[in-house]
N, C-alpha and C positions, 0 to 999 in steps of 0.2 A: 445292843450292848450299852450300860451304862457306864461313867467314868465313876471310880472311886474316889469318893474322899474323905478325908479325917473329919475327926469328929468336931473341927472345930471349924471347919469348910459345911460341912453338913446342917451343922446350927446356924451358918449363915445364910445356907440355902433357904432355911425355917424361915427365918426372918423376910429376905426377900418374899419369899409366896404368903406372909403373911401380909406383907405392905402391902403387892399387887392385890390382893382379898380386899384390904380396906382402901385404898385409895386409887388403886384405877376407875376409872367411870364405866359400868355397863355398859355405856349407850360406844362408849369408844371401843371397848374391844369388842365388842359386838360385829362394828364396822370392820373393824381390822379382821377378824378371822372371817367374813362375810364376804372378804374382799373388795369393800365399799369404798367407795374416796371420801377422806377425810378433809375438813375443812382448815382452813385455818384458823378459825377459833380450838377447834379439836385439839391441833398442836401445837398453839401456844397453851392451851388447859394443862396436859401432858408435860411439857417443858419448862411450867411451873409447879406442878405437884414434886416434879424430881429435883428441881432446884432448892423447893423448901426445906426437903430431906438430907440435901447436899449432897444426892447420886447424881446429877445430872452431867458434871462434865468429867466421868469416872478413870479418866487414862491422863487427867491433867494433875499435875504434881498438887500437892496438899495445900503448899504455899499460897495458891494461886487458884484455889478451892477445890480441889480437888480429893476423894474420902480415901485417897491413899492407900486401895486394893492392891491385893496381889492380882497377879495375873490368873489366880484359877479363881478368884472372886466373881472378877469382871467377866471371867468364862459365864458362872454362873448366874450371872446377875444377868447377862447379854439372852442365854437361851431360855433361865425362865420369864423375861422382861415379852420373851417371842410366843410360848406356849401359852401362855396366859392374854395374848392380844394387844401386847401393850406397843404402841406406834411407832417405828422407827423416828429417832430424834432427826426432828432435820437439820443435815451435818453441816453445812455449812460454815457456822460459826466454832459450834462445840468442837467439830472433829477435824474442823481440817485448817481454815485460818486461826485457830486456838493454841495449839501446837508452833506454827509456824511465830508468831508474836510472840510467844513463850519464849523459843530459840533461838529466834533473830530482830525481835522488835526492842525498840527503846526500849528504858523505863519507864517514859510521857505514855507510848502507846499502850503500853502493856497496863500501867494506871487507869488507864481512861478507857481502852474500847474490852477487856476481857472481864471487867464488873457488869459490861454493857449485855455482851455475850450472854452469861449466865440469869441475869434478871429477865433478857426478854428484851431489851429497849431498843435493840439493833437487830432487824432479820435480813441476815448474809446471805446475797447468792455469789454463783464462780461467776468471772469473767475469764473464763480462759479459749472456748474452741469460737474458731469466727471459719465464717463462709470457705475460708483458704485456707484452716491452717484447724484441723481434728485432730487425728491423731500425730498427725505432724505439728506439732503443737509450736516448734521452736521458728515455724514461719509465720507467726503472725503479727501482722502490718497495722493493726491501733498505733498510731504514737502518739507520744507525751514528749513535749519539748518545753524544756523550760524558760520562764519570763521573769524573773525577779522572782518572789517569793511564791509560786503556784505555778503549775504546771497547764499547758493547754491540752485536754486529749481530744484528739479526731479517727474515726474508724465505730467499726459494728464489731459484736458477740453475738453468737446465735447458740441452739440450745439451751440458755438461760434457763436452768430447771425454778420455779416457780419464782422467777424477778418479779413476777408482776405481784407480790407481796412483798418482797424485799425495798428496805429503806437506802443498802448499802449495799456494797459489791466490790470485791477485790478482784485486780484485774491485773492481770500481765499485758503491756506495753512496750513498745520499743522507742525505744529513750537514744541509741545510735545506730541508725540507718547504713554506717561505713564497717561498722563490725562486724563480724561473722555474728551468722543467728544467732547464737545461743548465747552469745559475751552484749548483746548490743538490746538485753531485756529487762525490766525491771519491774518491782509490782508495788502494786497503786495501790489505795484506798480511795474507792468514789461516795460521795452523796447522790443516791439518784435521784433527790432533790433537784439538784445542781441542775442550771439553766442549759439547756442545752442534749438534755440525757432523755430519748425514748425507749417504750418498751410496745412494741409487739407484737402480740400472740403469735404464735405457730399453736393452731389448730392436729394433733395424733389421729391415727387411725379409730381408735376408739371414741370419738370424739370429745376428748379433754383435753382440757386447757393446763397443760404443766409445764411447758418450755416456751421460750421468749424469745424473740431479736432485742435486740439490745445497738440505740443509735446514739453514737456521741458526737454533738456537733461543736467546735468551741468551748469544749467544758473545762471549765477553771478548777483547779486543784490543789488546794494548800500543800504547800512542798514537805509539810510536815508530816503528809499521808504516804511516805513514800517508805515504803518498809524493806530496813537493812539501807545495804549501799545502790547508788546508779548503775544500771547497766550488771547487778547482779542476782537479778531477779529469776532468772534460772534456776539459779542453786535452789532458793525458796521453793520454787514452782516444783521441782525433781521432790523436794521434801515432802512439800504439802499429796501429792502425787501418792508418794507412797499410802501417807495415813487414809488417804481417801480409797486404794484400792484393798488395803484392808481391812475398812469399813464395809466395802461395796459386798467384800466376801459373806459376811449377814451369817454366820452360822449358826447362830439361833433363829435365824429366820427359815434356814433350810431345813432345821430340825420341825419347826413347828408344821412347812410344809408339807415335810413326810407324814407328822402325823397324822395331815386332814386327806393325804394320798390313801393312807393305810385304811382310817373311818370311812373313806368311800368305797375303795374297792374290798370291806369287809360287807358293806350291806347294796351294794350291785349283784345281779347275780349275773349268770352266763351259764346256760342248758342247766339249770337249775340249782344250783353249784355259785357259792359265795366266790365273784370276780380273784378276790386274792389267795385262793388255790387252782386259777387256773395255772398252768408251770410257764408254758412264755409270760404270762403279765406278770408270773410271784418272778421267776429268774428278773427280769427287769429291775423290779422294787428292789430285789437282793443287791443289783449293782449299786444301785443311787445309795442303798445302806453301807458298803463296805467305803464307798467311795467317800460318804458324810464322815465316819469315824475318822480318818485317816487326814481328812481336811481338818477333821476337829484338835487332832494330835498337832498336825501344821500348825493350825492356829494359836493353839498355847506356846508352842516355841516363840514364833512371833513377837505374842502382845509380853511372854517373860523377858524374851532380848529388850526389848521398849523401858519394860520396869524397870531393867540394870542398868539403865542409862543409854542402850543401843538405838537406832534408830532400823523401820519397818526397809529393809532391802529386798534383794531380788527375791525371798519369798513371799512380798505383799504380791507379785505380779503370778509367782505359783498360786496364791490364796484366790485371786482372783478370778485365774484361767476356772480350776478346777471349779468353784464354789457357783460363780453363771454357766457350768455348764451343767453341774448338782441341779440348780434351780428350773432350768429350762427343764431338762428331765424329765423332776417332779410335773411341773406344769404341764407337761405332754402326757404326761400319764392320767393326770385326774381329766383332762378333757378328754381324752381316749375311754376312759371309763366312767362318764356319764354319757358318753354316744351322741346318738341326736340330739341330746337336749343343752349341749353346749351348742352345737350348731347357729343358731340366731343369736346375736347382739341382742337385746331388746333395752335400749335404755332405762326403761323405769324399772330393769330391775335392779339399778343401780342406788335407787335412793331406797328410804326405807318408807313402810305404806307399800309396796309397791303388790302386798299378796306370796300366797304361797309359790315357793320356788320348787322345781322339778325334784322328787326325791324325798322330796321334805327337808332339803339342806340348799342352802343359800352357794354352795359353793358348784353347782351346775349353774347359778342364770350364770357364776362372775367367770367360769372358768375359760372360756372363747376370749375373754375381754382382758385376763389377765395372761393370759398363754402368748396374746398377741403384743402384748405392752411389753411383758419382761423379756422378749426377742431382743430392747434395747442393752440388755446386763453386758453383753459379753463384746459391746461395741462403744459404751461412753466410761471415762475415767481411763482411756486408750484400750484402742482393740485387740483380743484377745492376741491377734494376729503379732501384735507388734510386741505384748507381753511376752512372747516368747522369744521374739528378738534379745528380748531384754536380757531373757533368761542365759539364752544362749550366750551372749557377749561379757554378762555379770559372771554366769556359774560357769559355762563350760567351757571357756575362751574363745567362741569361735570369733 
């Protein structure tokens, strides 16, 4: 089922798949619907081509450059940005400390690091889960104590999804040790420049390098990196929370995934017989289908509350549950249905050069590799487990 829209949604649609024709890079979506890892030149390329066109930070008010979409725009712009290959922006800056500075930063910050944001000149990771404190997020022991004009922090982050490219890093800290958790947090702005700030790797199962430790020893901190008030860095952190789990939700990315599910198990066969009329693998597919729309429908409720002025509540933690478990799904199914030939990892089929892939499609070498990577969806930006916590305590009073 498709969504309908006016004809003046429609013309916009044109335009977007017109863009992505002229200015996405082959070689990028290539990788992306290949399910290749992209480099960091790849998405900084990406994060400038949209920046120049002034789609890049699409949910941020006009003022502050934003192209001032509705909500079914950005719908549209989100899934055909997905079917077409074009690389998830890394949220970081754009989606999740962009918002937060917008709502609760100076006018010095908002000046200076959200031009930074958009051009490219600042690559943000989170400082939020440390060894102690995942999804229990409001236990965590970094602190930052202040010295006259700059703050000292001491403590580790782990998880760091690709620090080891990032210049900067915002971080929630504990600034009062005698407070109850959640009143005694505040959040930072770091240089990891800054003397005193390591990063290393944590090596995935797949053997990539995308999450980091993160070590602060003595590290000096202009007080003027301290965004909002002391000790209210919660509230920010709940904020920025939400926009990040209904980024995480990707429902163009889910859409785009059906489709390469549906292309596979149309030219699989099974006792002779095209894979997606068998009736246990089609009923399957059927579920993840009814189950996409219905997310899709959530969705726009959502990013339209956002547009009025509202803020992403306990259905960014709905968007999230349903949309990593959408995804997984998918992801069990297309390696179910290229069989043994997901079976082996083979690294090289990860780069390009590497030769014909099983099927004549690129999406049996990656599908073992991505099936076991996106098991992380439904456990970072807090676990599915405790989203429903949420739910229950927000929607249903428990």
């Amino acid at each position: 089922m498709d969504l309908q829209f006016t004809p003046r949604e429609q013309a916009f649609r044109d335009e977007v798949r017109a863009f992505l024709r002229e200015k996405l890079p082959a070689r990028i979506a290539h990788k992306v619907q290949a399910g290749r890892r992209l480099t960091k030149q790849d998405q900084e390329a990406w994060h400038a081509i949209l920046n120049e066109r002034g789609w890049l930070a699409n949910h941020w008010p006009a003022e502050y450059g934003g192209p001032g979409w509705s909500p079914v725009e950005k719908f549209i712009f989100d899934t055909e940005c997905a079917l077409a290959g074009g690389p998830r922006i890394v949220p970081f800056g754009v989606n999740m400390l962009g918002p937060v500075l917008i709502k609760y930063g100076s006018e010095a910050q908002k000046k200076h690091w959200l031009p930074r944001i958009l051009s490219g000149a600042d690559w943000w990771c989170q400082g939020y889960s440390e060894p102690g404190a995942g999804s229990d997020l409001a236990s965590v022991k970094t602190t930052a104590v202040r010295e006259g004009d700059h703050y000292v922090v001491n403590g580790q982050k782990t998880w760091t999804t690709q620090g080891q490219h990032a210049n900067m890093i915002f971080c929630l800290v504990r600034t009062n040790r005698e407070a109850k958790a959640q009143s005694g947090i505040s959040f930072l702005l770091v240089d990891m420049a800054s003397p005193g700030v390591e990063v290393r790797p944590i090596r995935t199962l797949d053997g990539d390098h995308e999450v980091n430790e993160v070590f602060f020893t003595d590290v000096k901190v202009p007080a003027e990196n301290l965004v909002g008030e002391e000790n209210k860095g919660w509230t920010y952190a709940k904020y920025l929370l939400t926009y990040e789990r209904t980024g995480i939700a990707g429902v163009g990315f889910c859409v785009a995934a059906l489709a390469k599910l549906q292309t596979v198990a149309a030219r699989v066969t099974k006792n002779g017989r095209p894979l997606a009329e068998d009736p246990l693998f089609a009923a399957r597919v059927a579920r993840v289908e009814i189950d996409l729309e219905n997310m899709k429908t959530t969705n726009l409720r959502v990013i339209a509350a956002v547009a009025g002025g509202g803020v992403p509540g306990a259905e960014s933690s709905m968007l999230k549950i349903r949309s990593t478990e959408i995804r997984q799904e998918i992801l069990s199914l297309i390696r179910r249905a290229v069989g043994p030939y997901a079976a082996p990892f083979v690294e090289a089929a990860q780069h390009e050069g590497s030769g014909e892939a099983p099927l004549g499609d690129e999406a049996a070498a990656t599908a073992a590799a991505q099936y076991f990577n996106y098991r992380k969806l439904s456990i970072f930006g807090g676990s599915n487990e405790i989203q429903k916590n949420i739910i229950s305590k927000t929607i249903l009073g428990l």
